[in-house]
N, C-alpha and C positions, 0 to 999 in steps of 0.2 A: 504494500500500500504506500503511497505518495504521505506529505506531512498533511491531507486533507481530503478526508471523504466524506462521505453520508449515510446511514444506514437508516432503516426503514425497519419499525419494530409495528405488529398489528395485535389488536386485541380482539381474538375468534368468535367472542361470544360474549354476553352481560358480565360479570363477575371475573372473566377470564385474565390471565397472565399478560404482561408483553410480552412478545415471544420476536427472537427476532427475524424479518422475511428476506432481508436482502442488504448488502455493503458494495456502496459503487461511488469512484470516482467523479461522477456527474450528476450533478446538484437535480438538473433537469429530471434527468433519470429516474430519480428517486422518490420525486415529486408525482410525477405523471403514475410510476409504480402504487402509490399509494393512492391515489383518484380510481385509477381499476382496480384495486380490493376491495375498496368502497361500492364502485359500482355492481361490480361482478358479486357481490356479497358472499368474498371470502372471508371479509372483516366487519366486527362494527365500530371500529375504529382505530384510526391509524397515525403515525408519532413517526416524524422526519427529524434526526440531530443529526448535528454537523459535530464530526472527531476532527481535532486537530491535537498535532503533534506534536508537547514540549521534547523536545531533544536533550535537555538537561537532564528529564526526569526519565526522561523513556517513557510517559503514559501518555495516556489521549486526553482532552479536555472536552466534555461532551455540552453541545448545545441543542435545546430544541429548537428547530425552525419551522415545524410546521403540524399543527394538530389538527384532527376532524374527526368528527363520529362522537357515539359514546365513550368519551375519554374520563368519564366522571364514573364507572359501572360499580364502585363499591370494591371493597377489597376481598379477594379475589380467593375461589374456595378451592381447597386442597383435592384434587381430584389424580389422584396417582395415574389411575387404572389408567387414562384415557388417555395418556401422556406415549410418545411415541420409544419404543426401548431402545435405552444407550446404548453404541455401540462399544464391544467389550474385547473382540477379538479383532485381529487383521481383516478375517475374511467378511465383516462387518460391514468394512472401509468401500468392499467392490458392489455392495446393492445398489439398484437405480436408485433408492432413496438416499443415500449417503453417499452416491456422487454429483446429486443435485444438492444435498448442500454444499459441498465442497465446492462445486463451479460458484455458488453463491458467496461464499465467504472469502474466497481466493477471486475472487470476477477481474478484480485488475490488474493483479499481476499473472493469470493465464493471458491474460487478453493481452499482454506485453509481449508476453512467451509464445505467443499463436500457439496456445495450447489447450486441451481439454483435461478436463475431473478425468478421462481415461487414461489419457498420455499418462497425467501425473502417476497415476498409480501403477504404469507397468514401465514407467521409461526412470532409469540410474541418474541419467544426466539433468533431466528433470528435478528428484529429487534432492542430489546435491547443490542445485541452482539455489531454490529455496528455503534448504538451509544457512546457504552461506548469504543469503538476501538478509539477513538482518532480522526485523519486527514482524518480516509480514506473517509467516506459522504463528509467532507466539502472540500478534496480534488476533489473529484469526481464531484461535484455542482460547482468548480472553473474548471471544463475540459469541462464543457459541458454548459457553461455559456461563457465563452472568445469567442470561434468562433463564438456562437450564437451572441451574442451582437455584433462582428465584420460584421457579415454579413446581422443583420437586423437595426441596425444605433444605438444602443440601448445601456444604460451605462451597464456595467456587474455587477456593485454591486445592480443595481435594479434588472437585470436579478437572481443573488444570493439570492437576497433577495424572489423573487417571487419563484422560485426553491424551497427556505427552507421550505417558507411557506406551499407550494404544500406537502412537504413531511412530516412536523407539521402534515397538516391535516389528512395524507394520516395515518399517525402512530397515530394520535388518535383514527380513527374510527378505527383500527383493535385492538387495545386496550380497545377500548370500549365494544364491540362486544366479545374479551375474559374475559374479566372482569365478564360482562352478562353471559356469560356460552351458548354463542347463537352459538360457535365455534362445529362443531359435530363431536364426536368421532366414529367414522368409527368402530373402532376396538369393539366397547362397543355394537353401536346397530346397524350395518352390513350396509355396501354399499347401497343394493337393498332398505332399508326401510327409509334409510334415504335420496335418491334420491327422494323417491316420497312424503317423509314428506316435503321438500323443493322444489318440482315442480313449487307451486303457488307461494313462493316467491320472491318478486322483487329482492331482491339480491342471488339470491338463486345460481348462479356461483361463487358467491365470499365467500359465507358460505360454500357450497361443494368443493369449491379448498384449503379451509383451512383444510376441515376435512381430503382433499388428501394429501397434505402437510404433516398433523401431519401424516398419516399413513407411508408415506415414508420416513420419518425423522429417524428414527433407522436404517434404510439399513447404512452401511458401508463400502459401494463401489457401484460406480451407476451401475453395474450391480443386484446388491441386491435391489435397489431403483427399477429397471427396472420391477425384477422376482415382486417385491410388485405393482407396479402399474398392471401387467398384473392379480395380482391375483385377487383385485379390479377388472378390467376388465370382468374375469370369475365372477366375484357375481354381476356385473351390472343389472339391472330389464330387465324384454324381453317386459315390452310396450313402445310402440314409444316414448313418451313426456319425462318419469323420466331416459328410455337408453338413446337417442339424450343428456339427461343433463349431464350424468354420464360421459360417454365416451370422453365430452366434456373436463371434467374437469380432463382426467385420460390425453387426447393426449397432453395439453399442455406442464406440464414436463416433456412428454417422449418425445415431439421433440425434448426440451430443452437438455436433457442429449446427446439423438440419434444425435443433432448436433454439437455438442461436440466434439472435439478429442478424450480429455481424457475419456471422455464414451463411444463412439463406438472402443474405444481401449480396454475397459475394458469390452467390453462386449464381444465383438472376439477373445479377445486373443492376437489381432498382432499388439502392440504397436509399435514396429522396425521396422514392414516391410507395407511398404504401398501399395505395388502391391497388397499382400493377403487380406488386409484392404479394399481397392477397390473393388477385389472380393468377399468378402464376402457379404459388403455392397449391389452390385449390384445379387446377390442370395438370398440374404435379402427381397430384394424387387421384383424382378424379377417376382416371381410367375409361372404359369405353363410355357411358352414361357422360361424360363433361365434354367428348370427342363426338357425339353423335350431335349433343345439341350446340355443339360449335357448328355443324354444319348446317344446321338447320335454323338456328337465329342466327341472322345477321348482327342486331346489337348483341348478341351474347360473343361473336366472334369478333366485333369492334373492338370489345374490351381484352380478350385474352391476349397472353401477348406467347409469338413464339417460343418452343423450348428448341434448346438447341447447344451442342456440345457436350457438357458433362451432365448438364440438367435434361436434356434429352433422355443419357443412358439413364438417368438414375428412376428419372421418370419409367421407363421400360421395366425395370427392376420393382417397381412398387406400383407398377399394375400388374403383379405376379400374385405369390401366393406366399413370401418371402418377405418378410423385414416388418412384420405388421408394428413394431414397437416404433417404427421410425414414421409409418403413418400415423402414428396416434402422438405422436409428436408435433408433427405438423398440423394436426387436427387442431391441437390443443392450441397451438401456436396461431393460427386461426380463430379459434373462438376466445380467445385472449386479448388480439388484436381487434376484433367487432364489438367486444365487452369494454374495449378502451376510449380513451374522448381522444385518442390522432385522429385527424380529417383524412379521409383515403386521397382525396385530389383538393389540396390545400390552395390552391391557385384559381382551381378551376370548379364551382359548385355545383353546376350542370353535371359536368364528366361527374363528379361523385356520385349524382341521384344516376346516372346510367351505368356507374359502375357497381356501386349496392346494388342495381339489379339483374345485373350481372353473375355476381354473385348467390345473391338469393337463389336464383334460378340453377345457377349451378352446383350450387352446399344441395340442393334439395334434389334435384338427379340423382347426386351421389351419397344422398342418403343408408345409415346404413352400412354402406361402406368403409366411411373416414368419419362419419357422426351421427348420431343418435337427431330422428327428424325434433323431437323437444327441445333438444340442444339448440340446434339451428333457427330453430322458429325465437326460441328465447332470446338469444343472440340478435337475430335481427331487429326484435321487439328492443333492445336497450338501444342498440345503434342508432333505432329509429328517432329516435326521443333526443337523441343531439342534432338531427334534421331539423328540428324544431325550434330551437332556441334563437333568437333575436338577431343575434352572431351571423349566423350560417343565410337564416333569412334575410338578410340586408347583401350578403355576399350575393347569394342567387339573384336575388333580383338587380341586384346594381341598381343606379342613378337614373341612365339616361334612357329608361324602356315606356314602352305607354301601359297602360293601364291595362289594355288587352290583354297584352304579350303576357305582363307582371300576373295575369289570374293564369292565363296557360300554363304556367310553369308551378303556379301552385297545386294546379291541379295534376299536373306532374309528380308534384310532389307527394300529395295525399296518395297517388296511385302506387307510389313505390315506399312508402312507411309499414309498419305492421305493428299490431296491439288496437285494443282499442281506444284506450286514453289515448296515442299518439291519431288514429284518426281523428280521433274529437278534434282533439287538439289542432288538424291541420283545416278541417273545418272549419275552426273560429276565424285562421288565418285567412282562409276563403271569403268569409261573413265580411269582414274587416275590408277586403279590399271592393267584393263586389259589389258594399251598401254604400262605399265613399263615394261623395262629391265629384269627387275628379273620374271617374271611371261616367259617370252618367253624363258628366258634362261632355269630356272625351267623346262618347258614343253617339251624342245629340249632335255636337257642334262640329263633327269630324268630316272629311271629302268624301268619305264613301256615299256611294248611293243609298237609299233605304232599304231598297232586296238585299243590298252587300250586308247593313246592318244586322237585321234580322237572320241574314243567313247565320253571321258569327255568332249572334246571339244563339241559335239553335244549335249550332257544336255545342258552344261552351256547355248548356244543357246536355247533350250527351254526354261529354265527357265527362261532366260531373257525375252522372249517374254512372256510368263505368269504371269509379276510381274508388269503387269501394266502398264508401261512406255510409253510412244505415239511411234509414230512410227518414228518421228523424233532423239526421244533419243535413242530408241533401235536399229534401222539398223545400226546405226555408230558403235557401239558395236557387233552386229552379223556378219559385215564385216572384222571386227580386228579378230575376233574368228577364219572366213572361212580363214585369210590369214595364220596366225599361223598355222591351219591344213595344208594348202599348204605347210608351208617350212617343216612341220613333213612328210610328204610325201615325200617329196623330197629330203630330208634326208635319207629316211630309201628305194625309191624306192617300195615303198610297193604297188602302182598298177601294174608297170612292173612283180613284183615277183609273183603278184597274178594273173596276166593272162600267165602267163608262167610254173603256179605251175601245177604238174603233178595228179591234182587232177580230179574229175567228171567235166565236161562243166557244169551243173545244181548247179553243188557247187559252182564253181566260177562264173559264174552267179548271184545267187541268194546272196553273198557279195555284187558283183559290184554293184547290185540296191539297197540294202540297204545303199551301198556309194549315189548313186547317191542321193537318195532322203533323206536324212538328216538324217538315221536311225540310221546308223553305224559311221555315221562321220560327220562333221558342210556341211551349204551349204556352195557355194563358189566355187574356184578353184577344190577344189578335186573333189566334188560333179559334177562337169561341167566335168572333164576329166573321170570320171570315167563311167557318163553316155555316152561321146564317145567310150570307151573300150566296156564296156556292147554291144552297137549299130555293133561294130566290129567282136565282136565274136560271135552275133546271127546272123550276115548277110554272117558270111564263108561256104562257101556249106558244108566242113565236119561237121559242127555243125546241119546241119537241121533231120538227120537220130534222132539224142540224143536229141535233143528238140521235137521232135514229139514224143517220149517216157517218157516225162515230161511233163506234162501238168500242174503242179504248178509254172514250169519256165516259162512256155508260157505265163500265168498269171501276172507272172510281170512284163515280156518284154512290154505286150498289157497295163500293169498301167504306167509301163514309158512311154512308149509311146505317151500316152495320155496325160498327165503330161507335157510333152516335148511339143504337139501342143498348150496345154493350155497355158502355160507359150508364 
């Protein structure tokens, strides 16, 4: 660790402990970490301090910078049982869950090292590295010892003490074992031969994750570590006992990297932009279901973006039947990132609403597969709810649009949210624009002609009703539509001029009923008077000779008609 970090302590539950979630060099980091357990209700409450480093003393000086949630919850009840068990032995050190902490508490100096919680544990040079570092172990054994001891009644310097010793042992025996020359060089005598030379051994996961280690240890970007694990992967043995071993020890540090930021950035390309990140991610894994309706949506294929290179093979690899820990990694890493307040397209708020649905559309294809459809559905329901807020809606609409454009796009908007509070909620935003001033004035006082009027007027009604909305929030809004067309009529006179216009009876006709019935104009008042015009001028004797000479106006007179008893 540098002379200044941040760690991120969360409290699980009412009464609960601070327990600690994460130590990172970046303040940002830390902060945003502790807004997603919030959100994602990992937490109910969450505590950002700033360590800084006297060098005199060799201790930290701990500051709060940032608190939320139930951080009041009462002191805090003794509950052993529920408590996650210390690690006691070496072999302790190699479970997914004790090498996600360790990527946690060591986050800056791997991330220096371009190394993972795997490397560390099976590479010599690794381990010498960070003994001879100085603070950062005994830092690290002082972060994950305080809460501990807090919350199981326990002193922390025996907690420290027990910690070192674990890690004493844990760095002899892989010292030992290199020393011996029992460590197997992958590169010398090939993947497939030395899986099965190592089958029968009892440690034989921890002698082949060393050999995996040293072979990924030259990559220079986890990308390069990625393309090297996958190559291992292509030389893995084809019999059940020595491939099940193999593969075993190839998926661990490619979840490790693949769950990474900074590796599934560096392996896509799209470290700035996390909408792309998402998708790629979710193409990644998808499998035939995300490839089929690539082909078949156009905006679903707008958004995807190429795979290609190492993210090509790896993709081919995890639409198998192979590496399921490293899709559920990237799962996670997904509904982690949708559960968070980053903007998928920070620039551009449009591209967002088309690339959440994007998305949406594609997590729910590959349902099932990479995520549980609740999961997904949940996921979207949070994500939707920052669509919403003040922020994002001044982004989308921008400054210089007209009133029209600005409800298009809300109705956009509403179509691509989920939950029902966030429908509500996009609804009001609807109400708001469509009962202003300026949207009435805009549509009275504007160039268009008055059929143009009405006609827009009758989208926007459909679209509203196609965006979801119940019927309680959409009718208050499709009535405000109808009444605006009424005073655009009434204004312009435009039924009187049309049943008065010197044209064919079957022409003006067949206007009025497209008035009537929502086609050419909203329903509503106009729709109501226009279908009485219609009813008048079919029922005049001079009109019966030229309606019996049309039998496609006759046609619609019998659909209004009909329409009219139904109603």
């Amino acid at each position: 660790m540098s002379d200044v970090h941040y760690e991120l302590f969360v409290r699980r539950r009412v009464g609960a402990q601070w327990t600690l979630e994460m130590a990172t060099e970046v303040r940002t980091a830390a902060l945003q970490s502790a807004e997603e357990c919030l959100i994602s209700n990992r937490a109910v409450a969450v505590r950002v301090s700033k360590e800084t480093l006297d060098r005199e003393t060799g201790e930290y000086k701990s500051i709060a910078i940032f608190t939320k949630g139930m951080v009041d919850g009462g002191k805090p009840k003794k509950e052993v049982q529920d408590l996650d068990p210390l690690c006691v032995q070496p072999a302790d050190l190699y479970t997914a869950h004790a090498r996600d902490r360790i990527g946690r508490l060591l986050e800056g100096w791997l991330a220096r090292n371009n190394a993972t919680p795997f490397e560390l544990l099976h590479r010599p040079d690794l381990v010498e590295k960070l003994e001879a570092s100085g603070t950062d172990l005994q830092h690290a054994l002082q972060k994950i010892a305080i809460p501990e001891a807090e919350a199981r009644g326990m002193s922390v310097h025996e907690l420290i003490r027990n910690f070192q010793a674990l890690v004493d042992r844990s760095v002899a025996n892989l010292m030992k074992a290199f020393k011996k020359g029992q460590l197997p060089d992958l590169d010398k005598e090939g993947f497939a031969k030395a899986a099965h030379r190592l089958a029968g051994d009892p440690d034989r996961a921890f002698l082949l994750g060393a050999g995996v280690a040293a072979s990924i240890a030259p990559g220079v970007s986890w990308s390069d570590k990625i393309s090297r694990l996958l190559d291992l992967a292509d030389a893995a043995p084809t019999e059940p006992g020595p491939r099940a071993l193999a593969l075993h020890a190839i998926e661990q540090p490619l979840a490790e990297i693949i769950g990474s930021r900074a590796g599934m950035a560096d392996l896509l390309g799209t470290a700035d932009d996390l909408g792309s990140t998402l998708a790629a991610m979710t193409r990644l894994t998808g499998g035939g279901q995300v490839e089929a309706l690539i082909r078949m949506q156009s905006q679903v294929r707008a958004c995807m973006p190429e795979l290609s290179g190492t993210a090509k093979r790896l993709s081919e690899w995890l639409n198998g039947d192979h590496f399921a820990p490293v899709r559920a990694s990237i799962a996670r890493r997904v509904l982690a990132e949708l559960n968070g307040v980053r903007r998928l397209k920070p620039t551009d708020a449009e591209a967002e609403i088309e690339y959440l649905r994007a998305l949406a559309m594609s997590l729910t294809a590959a349902a099932g597969r990479i995520l549980p459809p609740e999961d997904i559905q949940a996921a979207f329901t949070v994500r939707s709810k920052t669509l919403l807020n003040g922020e994002f809606i001044e982004a989308l609409l921008g400054r210089d649009r007209s009133a029209r454009d600005e409800i298009g796009l809300l109705i956009r908007l509403a179509e691509n949210v989920m939950g029902a509070v966030n429908k509500r909620q996009a609804a009001r935003w609807l109400s708001a624009n469509i009962t202003a001033l300026r949207f009435e004035k805009e549509l009275r006082q504007g160039p268009d002609s008055p059929a143009a009027k009405l006609s827009s007027l009758a989208a926007l009604q459909k679209a509203i009703v196609r965006s979801g909305l119940v019927r309680e929030d959409y009718e208050p809004l499709c009535k405000k539509l109808g009444e605006l067309g009424s005073l655009v009529e009434a204004d312009s006179r435009l039924l009187a001029m049309l049943v008065r216009a010197p044209a064919p009876l079957a022409h003006r006709l067949a206007l009025l009923v497209k008035l009537a019935t929502g086609e050419a104009g909203p329903t509503g008042p106009v729709a109501d008077r226009a279908k009485v015009e219609a009813f008048k001028l079919a029922r005049d004797p001079a009109a019966r000779e030229e309606l019996a000479a049309s039998p496609a106006t006759m046609e619609l007179l019998k659909g209004l008609m009909q329409g009219a008893q139904a109603a």
